[in-house]
N, C-alpha and C positions, 0 to 999 in steps of 0.2 A: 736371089740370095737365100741360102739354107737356115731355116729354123736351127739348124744346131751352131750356128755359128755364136747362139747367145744363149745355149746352155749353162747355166750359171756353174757347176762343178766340176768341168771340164767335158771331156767326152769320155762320157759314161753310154756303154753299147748295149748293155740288159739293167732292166730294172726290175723288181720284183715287189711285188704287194702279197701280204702278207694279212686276210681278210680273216674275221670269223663269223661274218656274216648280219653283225650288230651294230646300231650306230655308232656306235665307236672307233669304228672302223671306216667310216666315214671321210675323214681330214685325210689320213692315207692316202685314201681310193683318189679324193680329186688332188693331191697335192702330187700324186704319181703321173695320175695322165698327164696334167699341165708340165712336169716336169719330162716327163717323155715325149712328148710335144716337143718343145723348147729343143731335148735335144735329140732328136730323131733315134732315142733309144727304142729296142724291143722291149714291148711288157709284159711280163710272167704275173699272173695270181694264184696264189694256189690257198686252199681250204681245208680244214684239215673236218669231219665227222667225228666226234671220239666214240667210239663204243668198243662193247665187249663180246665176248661169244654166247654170255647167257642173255646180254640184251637184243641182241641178234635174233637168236631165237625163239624168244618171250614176247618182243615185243615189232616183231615185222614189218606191221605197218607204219607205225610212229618213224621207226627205221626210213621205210618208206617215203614219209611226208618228207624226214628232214634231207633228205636226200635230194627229194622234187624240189624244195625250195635253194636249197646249197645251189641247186645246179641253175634255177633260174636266178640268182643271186650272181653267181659268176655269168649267165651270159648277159644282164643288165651292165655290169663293166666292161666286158667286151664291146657291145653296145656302145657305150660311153666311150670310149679308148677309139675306135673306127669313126666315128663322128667327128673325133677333132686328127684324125689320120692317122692314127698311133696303131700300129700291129700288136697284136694282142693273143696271146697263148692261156690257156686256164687251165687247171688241173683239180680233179675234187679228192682227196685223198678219205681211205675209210681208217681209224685206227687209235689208239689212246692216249698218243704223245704229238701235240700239234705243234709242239715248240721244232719237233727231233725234225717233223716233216718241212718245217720253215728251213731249218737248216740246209738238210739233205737236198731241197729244191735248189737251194740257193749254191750251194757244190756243184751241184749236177747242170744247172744250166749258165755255172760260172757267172751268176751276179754280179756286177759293180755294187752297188745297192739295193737296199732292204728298206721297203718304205712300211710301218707297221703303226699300228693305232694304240689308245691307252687309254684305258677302263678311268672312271671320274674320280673325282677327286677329294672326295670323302674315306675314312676309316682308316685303316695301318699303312707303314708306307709301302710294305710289300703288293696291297693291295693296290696300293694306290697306281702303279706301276702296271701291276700285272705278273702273275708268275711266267708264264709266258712269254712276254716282253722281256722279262729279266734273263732268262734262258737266253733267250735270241738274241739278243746284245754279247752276252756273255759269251755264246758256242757260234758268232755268224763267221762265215772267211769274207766277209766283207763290213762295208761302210754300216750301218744302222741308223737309220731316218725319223724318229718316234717323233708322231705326229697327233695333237690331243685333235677332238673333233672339230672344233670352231679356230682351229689355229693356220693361220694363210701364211705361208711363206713368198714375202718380198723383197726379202734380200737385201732391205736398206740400211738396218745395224742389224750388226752380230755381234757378239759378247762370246771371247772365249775366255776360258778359266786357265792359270797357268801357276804353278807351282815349282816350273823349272824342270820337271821330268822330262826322261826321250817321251813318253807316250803326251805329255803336255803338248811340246813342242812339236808332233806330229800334227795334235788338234791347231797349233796356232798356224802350223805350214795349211794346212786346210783351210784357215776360215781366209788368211788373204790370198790365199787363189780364187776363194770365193769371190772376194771385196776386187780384187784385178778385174775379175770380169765384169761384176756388178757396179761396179761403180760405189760400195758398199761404204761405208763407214763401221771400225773397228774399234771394242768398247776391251780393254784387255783388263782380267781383277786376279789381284791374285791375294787373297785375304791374309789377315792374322788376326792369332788369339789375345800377344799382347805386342810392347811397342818391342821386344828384343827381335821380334822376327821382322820390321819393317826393314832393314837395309838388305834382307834377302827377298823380302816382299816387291821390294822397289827394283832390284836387280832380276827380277822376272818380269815385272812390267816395262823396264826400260827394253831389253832384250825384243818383246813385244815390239815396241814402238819404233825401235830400228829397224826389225824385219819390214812392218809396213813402211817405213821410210825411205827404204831400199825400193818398194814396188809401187812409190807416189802414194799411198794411200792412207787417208786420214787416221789417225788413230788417237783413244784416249786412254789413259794408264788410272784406274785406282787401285788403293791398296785400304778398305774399309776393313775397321776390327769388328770380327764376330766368327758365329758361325757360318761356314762357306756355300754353304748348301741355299742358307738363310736368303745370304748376301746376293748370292746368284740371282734368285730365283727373284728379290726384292729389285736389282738394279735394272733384272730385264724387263719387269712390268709395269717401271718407271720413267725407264729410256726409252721404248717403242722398239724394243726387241723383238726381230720374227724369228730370229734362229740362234741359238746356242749350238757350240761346239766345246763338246769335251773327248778329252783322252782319258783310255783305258791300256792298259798291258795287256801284252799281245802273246806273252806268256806263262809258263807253270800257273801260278801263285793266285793266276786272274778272279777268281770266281771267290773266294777269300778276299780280294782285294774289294772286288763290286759289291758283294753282299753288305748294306746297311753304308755305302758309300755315301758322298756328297753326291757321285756322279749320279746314282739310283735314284738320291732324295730328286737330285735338280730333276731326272725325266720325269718321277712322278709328280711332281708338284708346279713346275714351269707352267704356264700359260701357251708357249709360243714350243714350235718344234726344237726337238735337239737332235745333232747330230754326233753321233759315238766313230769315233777313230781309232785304231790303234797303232801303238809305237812301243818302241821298246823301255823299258823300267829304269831307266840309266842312275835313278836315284831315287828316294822314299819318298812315294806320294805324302803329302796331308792336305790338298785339293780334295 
């Protein structure tokens, strides 16, 4: 019987990690392998160097060093990746935009997903995210994996956010495909600020709770008042959440839409991985 027969997000054929070389990067790396494992995907990692042309030639050796270590750093995952049987491709790129090179990697060797790490969890929330991260969510043509370092994905509750939009509804088509294979249990919230928005509140949860109905699988509906990001971020650490799924728009507007989002706050502040989808805008977020 084939390991991919129990890949939990279907058959995903590339995967790509997306390292900078720092502990943080960590939960990625092993959440990647085990995940390409599972499903007899190819693994892509690639690194991005940043420098410039006056550091280049001012500072050579430094150059030098990070370079020897970048490259022993990538064959340590390669390493790791062949051990549990996983094919394994690396790339060290030299240049001053690591997010463009995340990107451009992930076009060029037609990713499924993007499994990427996130800086801790102290100071602003841009920080807290990552500018980098936020780039790459924002510009990937693929799925987005954000993975903190101590965060295991199990797969036994997921929590998606839904607000009723097409890019909502793409994350909620997502997490019970997940739950079909996993066996998962599904926690659906879709917040408000006060009680006029609960019968539209409720009509995205129920909507939720049909779709898993439809596919045997468990699900639970809240519709708590508050801030969404709050809410999220508070129901996953208290239900034994390993993975969030949210939607983003897939077009124009996106990057205006993400900046200073719920979706931003929940990647940088969740405890547990989140997965970014996108779908189309079919009506005004306030998720």
């Amino acid at each position: 019987m084939s390991n991919a027969q129990f890949c939990p997000v279907g058959r995903l054929d590339k995967v790509l990690i997306a390292t900078d070389g720092s502990q943080y990067s960590e939960g990625a790396i092993r959440e990647a392998i085990s995940f390409a494992s599972k499903c007899s995907s190819r693994l892509y990692v690639c690194m991005t160097i940043e420098t410039n042309p006056e550091y280049e030639t001012t500072n050579t050796s430094v150059l030098e060093k990070e370079e020897s270590e970048a490259s022993a750093h990538l064959e340590a995952i390669r390493s790791r990746a062949q051990k549990e049987g996983v094919s394994c491709e690396t790339t060290l790129h030299e240049g001053i935009d690591a997010a463009q090179a995340i990107i451009d990697d992930a076009a060029e060797k037609k990713a499924d997903v993007i499994f990427i790490g996130r800086r801790g969890r102290k100071g602003l929330m841009k920080a807290l995210m990552g500018e980098l991260a936020a780039k790459v969510v924002i510009d990937s043509p693929c799925k987005v994996l954000v993975v903190p370092r101590a965060a295991k994905i199990e797969y036994r509750n997921i929590l998606v956010a839904t607000d009723g939009s097409g890019h909502s509804i793409a994350a909620v088509k997502e997490a019970i495909n997940i739950a079909k294979r996993c066996g998962s249990r599904i926690i659906a919230l879709s917040s408000i600020r006060s009680n006029e928005e609960l019968e539209k509140a409720r009509a995205n949860v129920k909507q939720v709770l049909d779709m898993a109905a439809g596919e045997g699988i468990e699900a639970e509906a809240l519709t708590p008042e508050g801030r969404s990001y709050n809410l999220i971020v508070e129901t996953a650490g208290g239900r034994g959440v390993d993975l969030i799924v949210m939607g983003i728009p897939v077009k124009s507007a996106i990057e205006k839409f993400f900046t200073g989002s719920a979706t931003e706050k929940v990647i940088g502040a969740a405890g547990c991985a989140v997965l970014i989808v996108k779908g189309e805008a079919s009506v005004p977020a306030t998720v």
